[in-house]
KELUM-57443 format. One line per field, with one value per residue (C-alpha): residue number from 1; residue in one letter; z, x, y. Coordinates in steps of 0.2 Angstrom, whole numbers. Example, Ala and Ser with C-alpha at 12.3 -4.5 7.8 and 13.67 -1.06 7.14 Angstrom:
2
nr: 1,2
rest: A,S
z: 39,36
x: 62,68
y: -22,-5
***
This chain:
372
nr: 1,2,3,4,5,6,7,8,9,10,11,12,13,14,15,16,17,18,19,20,21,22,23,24,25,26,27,28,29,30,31,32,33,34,35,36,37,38,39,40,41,42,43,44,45,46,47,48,49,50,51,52,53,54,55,56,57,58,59,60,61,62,63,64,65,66,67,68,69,70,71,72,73,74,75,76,77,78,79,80,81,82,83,84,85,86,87,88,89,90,91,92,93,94,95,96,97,98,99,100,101,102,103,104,105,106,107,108,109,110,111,112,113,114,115,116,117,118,119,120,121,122,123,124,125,126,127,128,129,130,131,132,133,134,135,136,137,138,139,140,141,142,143,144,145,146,147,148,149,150,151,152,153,154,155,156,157,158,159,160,161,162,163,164,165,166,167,168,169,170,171,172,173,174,175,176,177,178,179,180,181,182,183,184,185,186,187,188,189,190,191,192,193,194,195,196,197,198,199,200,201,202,203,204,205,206,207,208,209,210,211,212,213,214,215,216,217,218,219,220,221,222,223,224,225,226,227,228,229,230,231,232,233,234,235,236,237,238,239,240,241,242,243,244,245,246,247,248,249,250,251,252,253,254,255,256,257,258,259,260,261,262,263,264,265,266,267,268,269,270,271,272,273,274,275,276,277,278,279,280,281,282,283,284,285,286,287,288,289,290,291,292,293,294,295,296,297,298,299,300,301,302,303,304,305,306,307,308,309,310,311,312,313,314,315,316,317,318,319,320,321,322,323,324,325,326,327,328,329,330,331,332,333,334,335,336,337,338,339,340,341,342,343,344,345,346,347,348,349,350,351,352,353,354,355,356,357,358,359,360,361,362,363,364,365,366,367,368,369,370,371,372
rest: X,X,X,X,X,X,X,X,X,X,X,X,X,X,X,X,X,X,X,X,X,X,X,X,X,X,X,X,X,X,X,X,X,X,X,X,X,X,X,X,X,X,X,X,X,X,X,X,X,X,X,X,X,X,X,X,X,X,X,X,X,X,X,X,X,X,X,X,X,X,X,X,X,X,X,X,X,X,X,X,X,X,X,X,X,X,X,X,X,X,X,X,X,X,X,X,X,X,X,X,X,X,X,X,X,X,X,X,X,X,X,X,X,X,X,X,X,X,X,X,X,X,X,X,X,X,X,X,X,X,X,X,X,X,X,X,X,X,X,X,X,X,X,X,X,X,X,X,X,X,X,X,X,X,X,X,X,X,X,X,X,X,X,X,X,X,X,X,X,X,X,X,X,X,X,X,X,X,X,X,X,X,X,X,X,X,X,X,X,X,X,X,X,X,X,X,X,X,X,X,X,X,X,X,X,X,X,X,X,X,X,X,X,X,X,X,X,X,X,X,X,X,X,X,X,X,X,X,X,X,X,X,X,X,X,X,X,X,X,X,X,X,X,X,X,X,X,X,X,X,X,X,X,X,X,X,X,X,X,X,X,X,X,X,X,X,X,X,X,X,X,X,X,X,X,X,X,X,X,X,X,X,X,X,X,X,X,X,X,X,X,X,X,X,X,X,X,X,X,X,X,X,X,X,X,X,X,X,X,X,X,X,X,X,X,X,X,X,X,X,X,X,X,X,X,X,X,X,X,X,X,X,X,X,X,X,X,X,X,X,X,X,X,X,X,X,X,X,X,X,X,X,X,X,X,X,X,X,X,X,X,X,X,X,X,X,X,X,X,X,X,X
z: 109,91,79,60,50,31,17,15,-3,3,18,5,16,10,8,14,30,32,29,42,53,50,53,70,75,67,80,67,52,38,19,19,29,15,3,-13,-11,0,-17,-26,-13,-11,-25,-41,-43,-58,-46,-37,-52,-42,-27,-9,0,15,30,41,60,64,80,72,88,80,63,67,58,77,66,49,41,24,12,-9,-19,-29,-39,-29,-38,-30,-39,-57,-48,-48,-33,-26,-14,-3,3,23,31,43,54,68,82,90,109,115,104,108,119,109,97,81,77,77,66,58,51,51,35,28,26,21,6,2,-5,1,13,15,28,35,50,61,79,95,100,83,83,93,85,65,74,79,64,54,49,49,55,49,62,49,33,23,20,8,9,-3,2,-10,3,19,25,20,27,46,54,51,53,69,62,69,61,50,40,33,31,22,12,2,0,-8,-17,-36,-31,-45,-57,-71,-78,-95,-96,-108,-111,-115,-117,-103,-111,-110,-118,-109,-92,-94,-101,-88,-75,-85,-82,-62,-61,-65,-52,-38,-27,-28,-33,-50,-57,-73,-83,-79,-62,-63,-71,-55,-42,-52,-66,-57,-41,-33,-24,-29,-46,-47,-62,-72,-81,-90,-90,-98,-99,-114,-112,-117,-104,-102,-95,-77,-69,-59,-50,-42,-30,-25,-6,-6,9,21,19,14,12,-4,-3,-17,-15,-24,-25,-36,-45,-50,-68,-75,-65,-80,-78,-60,-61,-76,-65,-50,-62,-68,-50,-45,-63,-57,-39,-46,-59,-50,-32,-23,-5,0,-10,-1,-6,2,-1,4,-9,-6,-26,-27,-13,-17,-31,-19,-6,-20,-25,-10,-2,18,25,41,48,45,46,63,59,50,52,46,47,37,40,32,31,48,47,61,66,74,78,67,54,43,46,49,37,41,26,25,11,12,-2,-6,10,11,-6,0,15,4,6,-9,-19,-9,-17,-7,-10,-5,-16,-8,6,5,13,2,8,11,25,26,28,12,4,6,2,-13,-18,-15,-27,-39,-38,-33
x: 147,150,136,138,122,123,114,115,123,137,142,141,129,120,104,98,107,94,80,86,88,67,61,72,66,48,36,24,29,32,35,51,61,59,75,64,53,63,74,56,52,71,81,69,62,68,76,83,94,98,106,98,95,89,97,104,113,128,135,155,164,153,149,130,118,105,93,83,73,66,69,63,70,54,53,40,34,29,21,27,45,52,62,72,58,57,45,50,43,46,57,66,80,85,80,98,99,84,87,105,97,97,82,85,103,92,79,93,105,88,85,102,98,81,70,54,51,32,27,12,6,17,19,14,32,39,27,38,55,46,37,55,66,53,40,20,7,-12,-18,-30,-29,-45,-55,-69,-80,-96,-108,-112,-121,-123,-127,-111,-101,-113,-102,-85,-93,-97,-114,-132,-148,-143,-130,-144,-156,-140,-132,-150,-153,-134,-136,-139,-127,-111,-118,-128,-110,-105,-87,-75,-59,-43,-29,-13,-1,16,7,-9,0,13,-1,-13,5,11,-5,-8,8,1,-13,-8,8,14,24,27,15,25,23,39,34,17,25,35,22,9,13,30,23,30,12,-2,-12,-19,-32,-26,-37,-39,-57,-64,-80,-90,-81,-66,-53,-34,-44,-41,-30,-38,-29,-38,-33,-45,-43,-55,-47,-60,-74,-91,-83,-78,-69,-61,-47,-45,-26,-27,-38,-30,-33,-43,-57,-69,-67,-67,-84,-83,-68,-80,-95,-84,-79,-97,-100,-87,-90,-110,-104,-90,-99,-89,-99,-89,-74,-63,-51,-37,-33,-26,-36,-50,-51,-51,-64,-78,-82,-84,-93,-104,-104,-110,-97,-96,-79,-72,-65,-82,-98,-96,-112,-102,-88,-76,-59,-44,-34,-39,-25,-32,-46,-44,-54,-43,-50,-50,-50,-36,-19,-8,6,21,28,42,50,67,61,43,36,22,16,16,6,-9,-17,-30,-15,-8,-12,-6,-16,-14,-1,12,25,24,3,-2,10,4,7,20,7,0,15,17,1,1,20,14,-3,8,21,33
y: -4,2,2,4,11,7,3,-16,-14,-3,-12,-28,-38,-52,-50,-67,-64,-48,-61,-72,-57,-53,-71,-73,-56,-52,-55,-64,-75,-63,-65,-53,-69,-77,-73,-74,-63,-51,-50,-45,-33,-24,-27,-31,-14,-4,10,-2,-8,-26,-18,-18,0,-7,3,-9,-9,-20,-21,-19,-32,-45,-41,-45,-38,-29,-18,-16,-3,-7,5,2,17,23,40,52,68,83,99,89,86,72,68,55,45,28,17,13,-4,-16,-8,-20,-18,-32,-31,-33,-15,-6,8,15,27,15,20,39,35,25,40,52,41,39,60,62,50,55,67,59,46,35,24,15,4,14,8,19,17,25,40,51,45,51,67,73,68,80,66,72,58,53,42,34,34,34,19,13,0,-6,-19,-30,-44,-39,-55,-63,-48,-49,-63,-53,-34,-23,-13,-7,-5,11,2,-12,2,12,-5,-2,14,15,0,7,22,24,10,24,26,17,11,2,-5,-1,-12,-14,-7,3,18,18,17,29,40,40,39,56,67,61,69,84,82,73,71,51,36,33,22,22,5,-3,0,-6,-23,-27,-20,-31,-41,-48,-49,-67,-73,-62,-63,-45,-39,-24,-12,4,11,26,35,39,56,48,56,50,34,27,15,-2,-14,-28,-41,-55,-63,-80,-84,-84,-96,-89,-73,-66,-47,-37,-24,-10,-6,7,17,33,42,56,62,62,46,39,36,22,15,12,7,-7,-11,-12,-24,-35,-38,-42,-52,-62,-64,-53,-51,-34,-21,-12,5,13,31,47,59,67,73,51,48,59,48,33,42,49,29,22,15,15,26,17,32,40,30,22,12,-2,-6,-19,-28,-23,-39,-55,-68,-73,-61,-48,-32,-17,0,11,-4,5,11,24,35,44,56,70,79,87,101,105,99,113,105,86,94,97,77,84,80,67,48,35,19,2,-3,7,4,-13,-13,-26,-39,-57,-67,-80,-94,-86,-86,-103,-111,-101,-106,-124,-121,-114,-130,-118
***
């Protein structure tokens, strides 16, 4: 049996036939078997320049395509360096396959190709495969949750007595800080995108990538702000998603929140404003930084991996608790790696390697509510 791994541009593969191959093989419905959004998702993106970099496996007797790993193309900076990065997701071998070494061909095209590869939600059966192709593992990655009405969030939470008593004792903590606006725009983004460079190891949250993560994004409708602090730093960059999904329970997620530490403070003062003025019951935030977190520790906002007195799920589209209520991350680097090592610097949010994905069943209801 010969088996051909190739990006799906080079080995001139239609897309949609990748598609097909995630919804016959995807255990669950998922979004990315559906050609429109998988084009979004693959080939949309400005590095991406239209072409598809998805590794795929194809058994060469049949020409059938037995194996995929997602792979978006997305500048990563490390120490101010830009490097050549991806975002890895969804990774499927067709059972008939499984066993030949796909996945392990699969890892070693991807680090002849890359300078930084980023994954999440990485299966017990992968682990090993990453750990010996050079990959480094968090089990969990951090976490955030603020209660805004505990007694809307009790039917879908795991809690004791301490996180009532806490939920009120942290309930004025991270509002004393005044905020304004700044408008969305191609400056303001590249700015505050230019000096996280400086600070932090990422993705690019340049302005023509924040337009296709967010303004272009096929399903969700996310809220974009810039927020700055009476000190008036470079300002700090929010992106909001809003899942109404579940009834009686309103949750916002914070899918970004990255800017000048003068002002992350303001940034979660105006998260707190909005959640109070527009009902939200419970917000939750992903990320990697510990330089990021303090603030919503300092804030009042519950850490899953952390304070196991409250606990809460992380899936809503059905609603579903796993433990720990987070996920996982996988990350090598072919240069520099002792620098991506430090997580101070590492931001990794929800809004990378394809976290924030919806559903299919999502997907389609909003498609229909949209007259799509």
């Amino acid at each position: 049996m010969d088996i051909l791994i190739g990006d799906v541009n080079k080995l001139e593969i239609d897309s949609a036939r990748v598609a097909e191959f995630y919804k016959v093989h995807w255990k669950r419905k998922i979004a990315l078997s559906i050609p429109e959004f998988y084009n979004w998702q693959f080939t949309l993106s400005p590095s991406n320049n239209r072409k598809d970099h998805c590794v795929v496996a194809v058994d060469k007797e049949t020409s059938d395509i037995v194996g995929v790993m997602g792979a978006h193309k997305r500048p990563f900076f490390v120490d101010r360096t830009s490097y050549q990065g991806a975002e890895l997701t969804t990774w499927i071998v067709d059972e008939r396959y499984q066993g030949k070494g796909i996945g392990k061909k699969f890892l070693e095209t991807l680090c002849t190709e890359y300078d930084v590869l980023i994954g999440m939600s990485i299966s017990d059966m992968a682990i090993p495969l990453y750990m010996k192709s050079g990959f480094r593992y968090i089990k969990a990655i951090p976490r955030f949750i603020k209660v805004f009405d505990f007694h809307k969030a009790q039917p879908y939470a795991q809690y004791n007595a301490l996180a009532n008593n806490l939920v009120e004792l942290w309930s004025n903590n991270g509002n004393d800080t005044k905020f304004s606006f700044e408008p969305i725009t191609t400056s303001t983004i590249d700015a505050i995108n230019s000096a996280s460079i400086k600070e932090y190891n990422l993705f690019s949250r340049g302005f023509e990538f924040v337009n296709w993560r967010y303004l272009q994004h096929p399903t969700y409708n996310y809220k974009l702000f810039v927020i700055k602090a009476d000190k008036m730093g470079t300002g700090a960059f929010v992106a909001l998603r809003e899942e109404t999904n579940t009834p009686d329970l309103r949750v916002l997620h914070v899918v970004d929140c990255l800017g000048d530490q003068a002002d992350i403070p303001a940034a979660i003062s105006f998260i707190h404003d909005y959640c109070r003025k527009n009902d939200f019951h419970i917000a939750d935030f992903y990320c990697t930084s510990p330089k990021i977190n303090r603030h919503f520790v300092f804030s009042g906002w519950f850490s899953v991996n952390d304070d196991m007195c409250f606990q809460f799920p992380h899936l809503f589209q059905p609603i579903e608790l796993r433990t720990p209520p987070t996920t996982s991350l996988i990350y090598w680097s072919k240069y520099d790696f002792v620098k991506l090592l430090d997580l101070s610097c590492l931001y990794i949010t929800k809004q990378d390697a394809d976290l924030d994905r919806p559903t299919l069943d999502t997907y389609m209801k909003l498609r229909e509510t949209r007259g799509g």
